[in-house]
N, C-alpha and C positions, 0 to 999 in steps of 0.2 A: 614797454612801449617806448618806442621814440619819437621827438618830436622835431619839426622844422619851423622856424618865425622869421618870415622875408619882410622884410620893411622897404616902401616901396616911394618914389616922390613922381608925382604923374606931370608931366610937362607940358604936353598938348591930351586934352580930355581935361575930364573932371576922375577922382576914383568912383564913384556913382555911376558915372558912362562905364566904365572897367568893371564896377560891379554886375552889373546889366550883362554883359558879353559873360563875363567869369559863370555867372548865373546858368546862362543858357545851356553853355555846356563843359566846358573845364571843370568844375563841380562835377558833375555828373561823372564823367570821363574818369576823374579820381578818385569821384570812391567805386569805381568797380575797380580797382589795382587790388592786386593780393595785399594784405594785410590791412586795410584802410581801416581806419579807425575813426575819424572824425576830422574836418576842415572847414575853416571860418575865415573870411574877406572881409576887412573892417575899414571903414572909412575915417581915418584919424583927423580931419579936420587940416585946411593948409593945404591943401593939396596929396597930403601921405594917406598914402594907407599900408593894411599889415594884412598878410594871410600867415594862418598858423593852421598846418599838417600834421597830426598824429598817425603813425603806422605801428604797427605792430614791434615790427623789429628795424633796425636801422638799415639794413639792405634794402628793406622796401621802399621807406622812404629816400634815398638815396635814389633809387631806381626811378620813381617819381619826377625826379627833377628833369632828366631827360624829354619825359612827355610834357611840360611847365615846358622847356625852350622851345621845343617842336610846336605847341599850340602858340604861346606867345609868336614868334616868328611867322604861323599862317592866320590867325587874326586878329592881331592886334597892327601892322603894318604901318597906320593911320595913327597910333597913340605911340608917344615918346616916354621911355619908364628908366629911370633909375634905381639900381636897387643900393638904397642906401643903408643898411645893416642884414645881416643874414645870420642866425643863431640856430643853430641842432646840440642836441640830446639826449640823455634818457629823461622820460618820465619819473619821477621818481614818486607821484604821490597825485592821486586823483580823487574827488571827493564829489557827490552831488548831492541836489536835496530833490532834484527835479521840478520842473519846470521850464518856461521857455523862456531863453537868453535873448536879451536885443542889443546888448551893449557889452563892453569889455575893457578889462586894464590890465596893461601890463606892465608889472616893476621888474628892477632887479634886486636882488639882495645878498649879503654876505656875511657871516658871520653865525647862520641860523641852520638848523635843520630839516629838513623839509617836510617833516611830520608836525613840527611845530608851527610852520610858516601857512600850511595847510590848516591848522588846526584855529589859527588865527585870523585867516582868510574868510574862512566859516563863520567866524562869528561876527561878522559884519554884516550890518543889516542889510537887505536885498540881496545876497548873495544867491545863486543858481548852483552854481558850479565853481571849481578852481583844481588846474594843474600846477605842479611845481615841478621845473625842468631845470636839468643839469647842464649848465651850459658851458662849462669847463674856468677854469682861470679860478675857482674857489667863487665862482657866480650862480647861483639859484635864482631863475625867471619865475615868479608867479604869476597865472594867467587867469583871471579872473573873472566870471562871468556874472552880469546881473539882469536882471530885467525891465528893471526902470533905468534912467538917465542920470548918469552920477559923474558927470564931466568924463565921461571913459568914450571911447570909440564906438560907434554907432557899426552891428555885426548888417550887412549887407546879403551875404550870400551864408548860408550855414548849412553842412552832412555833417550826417552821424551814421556809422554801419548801421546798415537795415531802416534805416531812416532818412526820409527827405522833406528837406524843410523848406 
């Protein structure tokens, strides 16, 4: 799997209004792309927010981006976006317990493995879910999902293949 994490700072709007539009149909639209695998829109607080893409294989998600400029460009017209960081990679390590995610955190880390950083992620209470992405430069993103509110980013819009949430 690979994955894509755009970090975003909204200039006119709110991310909430962004989420709202993202909702209706960019969500939608993305996960019927070959390979989709899962995508979440999080409102970071400050004006930022983050969407993080999982595809199957890196071509797809790449491919994806295209259809991201093309919708951006016909409705968003009205809102001003800076994308202030952009990270892809592979997946390297997915874990759930299930349940439904409302919230999310993501670090970076270095120096660790990503079986271990998984393994350790897990053991924190309220945990749902957690990826660990390869995001080059000897960088490992853990992405973490919980269901209660744990000062992490509040999830907005959330797909899963075969699943809409």
């Amino acid at each position: 799997m690979f994955a894509s994490v755009r970090c975003y700072y909204v200039h006119r709007g709110t991310p909430r209004e962004l989420a709202d539009r993202v909702g209706e149909d960019f969500a939608d639209r993305l996960s019927e792309r070959p390979g989709f695998v899962a995508y979440d829109f999080l409102d970071c607080g400050d004006g930022e927010a983050m969407s993080i893409s999982v595809f199957r294989e890196a071509s797809q998600a790449h491919a994806s981006r295209e259809l991201a400029r093309r919708w951006t460009e016909e409705h968003l017209p009205d809102m001003e976006l800076t994308i202030t960081d952009s990270l892809h990679g592979p997946v390297l390590e997915t874990r759930s317990r299930g349940g439904r995610a409302r919230w999310a955190s993501v670090h970076g880390h270095r120096g660790a493995s990503g079986a271990s950083l998984a393994d350790a992620v897990m053991a924190l209470e309220g945990v749902v879910a957690c990826r660990v992405i390869d995001v080059g430069g000897g960088e490992l993103l853990t992405v973490t999902l919980f269901a209660d509110p744990v000062g992490a980013g509040e999830i907005l819009v959330s797909r899963e293949a075969g699943v809409l949430t």
